[in-house]
N, C-alpha and C positions, 0 to 999 in steps of 0.2 A: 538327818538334817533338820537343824530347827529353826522351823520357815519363820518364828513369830515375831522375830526382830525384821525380816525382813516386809511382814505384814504391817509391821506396826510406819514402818518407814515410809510405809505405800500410803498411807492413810493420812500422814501428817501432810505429806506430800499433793494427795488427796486436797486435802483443807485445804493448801496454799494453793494451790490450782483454781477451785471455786473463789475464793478470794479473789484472786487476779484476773477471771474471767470475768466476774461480777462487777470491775472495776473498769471495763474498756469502754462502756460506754463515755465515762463520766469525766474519767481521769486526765492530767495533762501530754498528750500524747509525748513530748520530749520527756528523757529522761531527767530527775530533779536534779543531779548529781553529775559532775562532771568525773572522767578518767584520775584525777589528782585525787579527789574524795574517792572515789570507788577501791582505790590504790591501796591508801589509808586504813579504809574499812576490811580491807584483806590482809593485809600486809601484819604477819606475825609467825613467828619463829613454831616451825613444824612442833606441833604438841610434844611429848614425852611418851604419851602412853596413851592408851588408846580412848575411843569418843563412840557413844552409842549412836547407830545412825540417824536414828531417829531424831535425836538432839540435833545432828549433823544438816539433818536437810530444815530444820528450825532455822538454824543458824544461817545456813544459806540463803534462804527465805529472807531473812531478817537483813542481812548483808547485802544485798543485790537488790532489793526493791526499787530503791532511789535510783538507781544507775540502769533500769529498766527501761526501753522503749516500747511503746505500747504499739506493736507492727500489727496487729489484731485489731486497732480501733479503725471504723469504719471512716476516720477525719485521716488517717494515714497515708499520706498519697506518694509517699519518697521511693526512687530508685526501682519502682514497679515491682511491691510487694507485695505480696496477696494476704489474706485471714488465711483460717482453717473452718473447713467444714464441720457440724456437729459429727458426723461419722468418719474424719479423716482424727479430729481430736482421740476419738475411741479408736479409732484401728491404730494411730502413732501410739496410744501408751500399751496395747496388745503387742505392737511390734516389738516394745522397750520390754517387756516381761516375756514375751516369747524369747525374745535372745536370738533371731535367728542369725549365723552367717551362712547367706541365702549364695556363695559361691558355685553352689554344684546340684543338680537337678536330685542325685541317686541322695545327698544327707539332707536336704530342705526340701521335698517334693511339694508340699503346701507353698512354699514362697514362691519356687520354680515357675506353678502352676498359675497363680495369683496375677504375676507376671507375664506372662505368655497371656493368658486371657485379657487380660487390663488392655496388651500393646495391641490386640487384634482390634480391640473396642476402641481405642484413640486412630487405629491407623481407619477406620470406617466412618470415625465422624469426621476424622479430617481429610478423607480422600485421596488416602494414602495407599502407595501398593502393598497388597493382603502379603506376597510374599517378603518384606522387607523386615529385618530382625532389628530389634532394639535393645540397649542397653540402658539400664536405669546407673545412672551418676549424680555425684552432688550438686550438679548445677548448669547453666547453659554453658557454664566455661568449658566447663569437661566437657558437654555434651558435643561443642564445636569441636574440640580438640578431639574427642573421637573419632564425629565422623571427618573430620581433617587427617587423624592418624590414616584412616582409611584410604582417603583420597589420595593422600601423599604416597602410599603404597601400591594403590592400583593404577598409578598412571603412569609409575615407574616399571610397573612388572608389563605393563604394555611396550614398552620398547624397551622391552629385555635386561629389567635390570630387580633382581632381586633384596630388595630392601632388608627383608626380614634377615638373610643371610649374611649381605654385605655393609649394611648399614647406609650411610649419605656419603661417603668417604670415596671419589671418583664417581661417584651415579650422577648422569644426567641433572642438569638444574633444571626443578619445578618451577615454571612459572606461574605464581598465587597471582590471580587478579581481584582485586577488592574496591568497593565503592570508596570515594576520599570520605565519608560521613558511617564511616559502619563500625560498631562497634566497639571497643577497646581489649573484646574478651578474644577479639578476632585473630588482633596483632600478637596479646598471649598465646594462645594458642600455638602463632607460628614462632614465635620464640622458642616452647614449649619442645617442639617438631624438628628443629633444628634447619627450619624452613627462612630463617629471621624475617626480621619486622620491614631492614628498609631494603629488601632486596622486592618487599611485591609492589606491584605496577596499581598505582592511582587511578579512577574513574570518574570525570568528574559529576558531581548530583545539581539537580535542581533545586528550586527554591524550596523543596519543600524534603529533599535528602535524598531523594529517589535518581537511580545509577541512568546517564546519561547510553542511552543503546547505541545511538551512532559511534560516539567513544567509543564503546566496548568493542564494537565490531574492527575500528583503526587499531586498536591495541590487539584482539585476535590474531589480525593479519600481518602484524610486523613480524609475527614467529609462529608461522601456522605449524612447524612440527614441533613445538617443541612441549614436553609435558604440561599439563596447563590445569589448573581447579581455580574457577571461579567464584567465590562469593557474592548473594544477593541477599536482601533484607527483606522477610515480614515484618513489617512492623519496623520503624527507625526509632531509634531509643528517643529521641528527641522529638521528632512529631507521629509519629506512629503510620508515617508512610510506607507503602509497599514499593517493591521494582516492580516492573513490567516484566513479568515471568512469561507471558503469553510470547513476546518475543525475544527475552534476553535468554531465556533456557535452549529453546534449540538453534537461538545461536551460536552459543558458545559448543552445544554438541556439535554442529559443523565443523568446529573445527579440534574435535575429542577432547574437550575439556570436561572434566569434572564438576558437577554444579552442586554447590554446599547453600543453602535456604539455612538462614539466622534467623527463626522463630521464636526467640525466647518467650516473648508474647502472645506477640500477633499472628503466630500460626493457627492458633485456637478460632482466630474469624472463621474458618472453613467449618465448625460448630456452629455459628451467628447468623440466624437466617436473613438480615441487613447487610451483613459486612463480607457473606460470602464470597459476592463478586472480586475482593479484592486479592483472593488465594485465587482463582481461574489459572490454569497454569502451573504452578506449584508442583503438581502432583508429576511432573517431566523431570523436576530433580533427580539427583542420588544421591542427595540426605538432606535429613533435618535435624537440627535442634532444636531443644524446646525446654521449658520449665514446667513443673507440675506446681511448686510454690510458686507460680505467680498466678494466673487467669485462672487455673485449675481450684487455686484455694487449698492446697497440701502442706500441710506442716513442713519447714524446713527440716531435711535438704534434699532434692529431687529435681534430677533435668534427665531428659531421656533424651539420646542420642539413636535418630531414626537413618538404617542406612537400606537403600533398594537393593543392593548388590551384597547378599549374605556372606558369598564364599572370600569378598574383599573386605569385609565387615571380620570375620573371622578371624582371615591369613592376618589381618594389623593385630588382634589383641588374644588369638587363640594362642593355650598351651597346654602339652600334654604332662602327665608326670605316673611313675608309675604309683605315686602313692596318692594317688589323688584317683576316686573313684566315677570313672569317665566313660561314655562311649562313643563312637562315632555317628551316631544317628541322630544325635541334635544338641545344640552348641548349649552348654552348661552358660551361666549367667556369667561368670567368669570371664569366658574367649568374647565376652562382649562389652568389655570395659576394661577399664586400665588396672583395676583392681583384683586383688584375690579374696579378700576377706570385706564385706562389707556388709550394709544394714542393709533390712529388708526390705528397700523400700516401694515391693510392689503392694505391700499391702495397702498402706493408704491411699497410692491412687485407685485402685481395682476399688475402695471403700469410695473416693468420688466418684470415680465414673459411676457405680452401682448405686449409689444413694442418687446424684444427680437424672442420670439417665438423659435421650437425647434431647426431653424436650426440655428438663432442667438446667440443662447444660448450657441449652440455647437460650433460656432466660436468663443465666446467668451474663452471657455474655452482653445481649440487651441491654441486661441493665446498667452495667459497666460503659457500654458507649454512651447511654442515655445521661447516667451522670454528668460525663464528660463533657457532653453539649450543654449541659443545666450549666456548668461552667461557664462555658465559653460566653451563652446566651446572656448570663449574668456579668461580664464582665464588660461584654458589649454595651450593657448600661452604665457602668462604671466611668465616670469621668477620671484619664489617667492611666487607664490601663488599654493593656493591647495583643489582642492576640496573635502570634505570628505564625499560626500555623493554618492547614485546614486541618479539623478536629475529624477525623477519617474512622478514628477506635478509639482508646481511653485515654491519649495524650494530650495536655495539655498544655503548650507554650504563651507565656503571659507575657509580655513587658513592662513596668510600672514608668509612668511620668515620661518615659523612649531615655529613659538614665541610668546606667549600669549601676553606679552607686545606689539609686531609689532603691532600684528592684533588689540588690542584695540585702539592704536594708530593712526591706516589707518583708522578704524569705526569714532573715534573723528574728525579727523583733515578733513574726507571729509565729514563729516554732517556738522562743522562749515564752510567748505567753500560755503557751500550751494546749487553745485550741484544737490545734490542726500541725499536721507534719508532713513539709515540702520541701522538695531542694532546688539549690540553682543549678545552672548550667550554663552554656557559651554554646549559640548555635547560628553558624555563618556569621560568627565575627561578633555578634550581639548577646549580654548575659539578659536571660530569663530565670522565670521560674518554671522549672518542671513537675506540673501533677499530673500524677498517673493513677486513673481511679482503678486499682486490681483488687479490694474487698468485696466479699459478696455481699457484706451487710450494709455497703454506704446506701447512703436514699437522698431523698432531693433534700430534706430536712440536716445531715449533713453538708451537703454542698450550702447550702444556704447560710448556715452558720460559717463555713470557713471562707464564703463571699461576705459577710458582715466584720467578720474579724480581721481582714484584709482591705477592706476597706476604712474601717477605721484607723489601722494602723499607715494608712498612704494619706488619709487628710492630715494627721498629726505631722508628714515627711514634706507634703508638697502644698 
C-alpha cells in the first residue's frame, strides 16, 4: 500500500486547516457566497479520468471557502453552536484517520472503551444515574428520538404490549405530553416514532417557556391509565429556561409516565457551579438528551442520548446477528442507537471531558452565562432595544425598536456585514433576535464588538 498520496493529501489538507483556523478571528462570520454562487462553483460534469487527491482537496479548499461559515468564530452566536476545543480538533482528525466503525465492542475495543468512560465522566458531572447506558448519535434530534424510541417501548410493554414484535399496529395509544414551547426536534422525533405530531397533548408555558405544573397535573388525570412519556426542557431553545423538575418529575411518575429531559444545552448547567440550581430535580428522569457540539465545544456531529433504564434502552435499539461478533454481557455501541455503522464519536468527547476536567468544564460554562449577561447588561443601555427574557444561561432574547420588521432587519443587516452571526426567532407571538453564546472562545471583547455593530446598525433603522 502506498500510503504517500495519501500523506501528501493530509498535509495540503493540513495547510488549509491552519489557514482557516487562523482566520476565525478576523473574518466575516457569514458566509461571502450565497447557495446560487456556491452551486456554480461546483456544478461540472463528472471528470473523465481520474484527479490526484491531493489536487482534489486544493480544489475543494478553493471552491468552498466563500460559501463557508465561520461556526468557530467566537462573534457566532446562531442556533446554539458551539467551537471546538484544541484537543477535540486533534482527537476529530485522529478519529477521521483511525477510520473507526466503533459498532461493536469485540472489533473497536479503543472506541468501545473511550466511550464507556467518557459517558461514566458526563453522567458524574451532571448528576446522573451511574448505572444509565448512553448512546453517542449525531445530534439532539437523534438523541430525543432515541431516548423517545425507548420510552415509546417501555411503556408499552408495561401494559402488555410488545413493540418490538408487534410493531404500533393495534397497541395501546401512547399518550406524549409536551410543553406548547418545546422544541421542534421533539415533534420529529414523534413523527419519526410513528407516535405523530398532533396526536400529543399541549401544556401550557409561562412567560418565560417553562411547562405550566398545574396543567400537567389536569392533563395526567384526564387518562390516568393510559401509556403516557412526558417531555420537559433544560434549557428552552428560546430563553434558556428550565421546568420545575423538582415537581413536574414525580408527578408525572404518579401517574407511570415516562419522563424525557431535552437538554440539548442546558443539561450541561448541572457542570456550572452558578446555574447548578436550575437541574435540581433532573436527575428523577428516565432520560436525557444532549449535545456534545454545543456547551461541550465537540466538533460536529455528537448528541448522546442518556437513558436510566438499560434493559428498555437496549430492547428499542438492541440486535443480535450471527455474524456480527457479540456477547451478552454488555450492550455493544450498536443496541444503543439507531445505527449499525457509525463514527467514532466517543473520542472527541472523552478528548473534552479529559482535557477540560471538572473545573474546566465549570469555567467553561461560567463563562458562557457571563457573556450572556454582558449582553443583556449591554443592551439594557441601548436605547431601542429590549430584552424579553430572563438571561437564566447563554440565551439571549432581544427586541429591536418592540417592531418585528426592525428586529428582522438589525438580525439581516449585521449578519451581512459580517461582524457577528445571529438569528431570528418568534417567541410568544413576538420576532426577536436569538443569541446563544456556546463558544468557548467568546470574551467580553466580542460581546462588545457585536453590541457596537448592532447598535449601529438600529440608529441607521430607527
Amino acid at each position: 500500500m502506498d500510503l504517500e498520496p495519501t500523506l501528501t493529501s493530509l498535509d495540503r489538507a493540513q495547510a488549509h486547516a491552519r489557514t482557516w483556523l487562523g482566520s476565525l478571528n478576523s473574518r466575516p462570520v457569514a458566509p461571502a457566497q450565497g447557495p446560487a454562487e456556491l452551486m456554480a462553483a461546483f456544478d461540472e460534469p463528472l471528470p473523465e479520468g481520474q484527479t490526484p487527491g491531493a489536487d482534489v482537496v486544493d480544489l475543494l479548499a478553493l471552491r468552498a471557502e466563500p460559501g463557508l461559515t465561520a461556526f468557530g468564530s467566537p462573534r457566532f452566536y446562531g442556533f446554539v453552536i458551539g467551537g471546538a476545543l484544541p484537543a477535540t480538533v486533534g482527537a476529530d482528525l485522529l478519529t477521521t484517520v483511525w477510520d473507526q466503525n466503533s459498532g461493536l465492542n469485540a472489533v473497536t475495543p479503543a472506541a468501545a472503551a473511550v466511550e464507556v468512560v467518557a459517558a461514566r465522566w458526563i453522567k458524574e458531572v451532571l448528576n446522573l444515574p451511574g448505572d444509565a447506558t448512553v448512546g453517542y448519535v449525531t445530534g439532539g434530534m437523534m438523541a430525543s428520538f432515541t431516548c423517545l424510541g425507548a420510552a415509546r417501548n417501555e411503556v408499552l410493554h408495561r401494559v402488555g404490549w410488545d413493540v418490538e414484535a408487534h410493531g404500533l399496529h393495534g397497541a395501546p395509544r401512547v399518550r406524549v405530553i409536551v410543553p406548547d414551547e418545546r422544541h421542534a426536534t421533539i415533534d420529529l422525533a414523534l413523527r419519526y416514532l410513528g407516535l405523530g405530531v398532533d396526536t400529543a397533548v399541549l401544556v401550557p408555558t409561562d412567560d418565560q417557556g417553562r411547562i405550566d405544573v398545574a396543567a400537567l397535573r389536569t392533563v395526567l388525570a384526564a387518562d390516568p391509565d393510559a401509556p403516557t412519556v412526558v417531555t420537559l426542557a433544560a434549557g428552552n431553545v428560546n430563553t434558556g429556561a428550565f421546568d420545575d423538575f423538582t415537581d413536574a418529575i414525580p408527578l408525572a411518575h404518579e401517574y407511570g409516565a415516562w419522563v424525557h429531559v431535552d437538554g440539548a444545552f442546558g443539561l450541561w448547567a448541572a457542570a456550572t457551579p452558578s446555574r447548578v440550581h436550575l437541574s435540581i430535580g433532573m436527575e428523577q428522569a428516565d432520560s436525557w438528551s444532549t449535545d456534545a457540539h454545543k456547551w461541550l465545544n465537540v466538533p460536529y456531529d455528537c448528541g448522546l442520548a442518556i437513558v436510566a433504564n438499560p434493559r428498555a434502552h437496549r430492547a428499542a435499539f438492541g440486535v443480535h446477528a450471527a455474524y456480527l461478533l457479540q456477547t451478552d454481557a454488555e450492550p455493544d455501541p450498536m443496541e444503543l442507537v439507531p445505527e449499525f455503522s457509525r463514527r467514532a464519536r466517543g473520542f472527541t468527547v472523552w478528548a473534552a471531558m479529559r482535557a477540560l476536567g471538572r473545573t474546566g468544564l465549570a469555567e467553561l460554562g461560567e463563562n458562557l452565562c457571563a457573556q450572556a449577561q454582558r449582553f443583556a447588561d449591554r443592551f439594557a443601555d441601548l436605547p431601542g432595544a429590549d430584552v424579553l427574557n430572563d438571561v437564566v444561561l447563554d440565551q439571549v432574547l432581544v427586541r429591536f425598536a418592540d417592531d418585528d420588521a426592525v428586529t428582522r432587519a438589525v438580525v439581516d443587516r449585521v449578519v451581512a456585514g459580517g461582524v457577528a452571526y445571529f438569528s431570528p426567532t418568534v417567541f410568544k407571538g413576538r420576532t426577536a433576535a436569538r443569541i446563544s453564546v456556546c463558544n468557548a472562545g467568546t470574551t467580553e471583547d466580542d460581546v462588545d464588538a457585536t453590541v457596537t455593530a448592532i447598535a449601529k446598525v438600529l440608529a441607521e433603522l430607527v
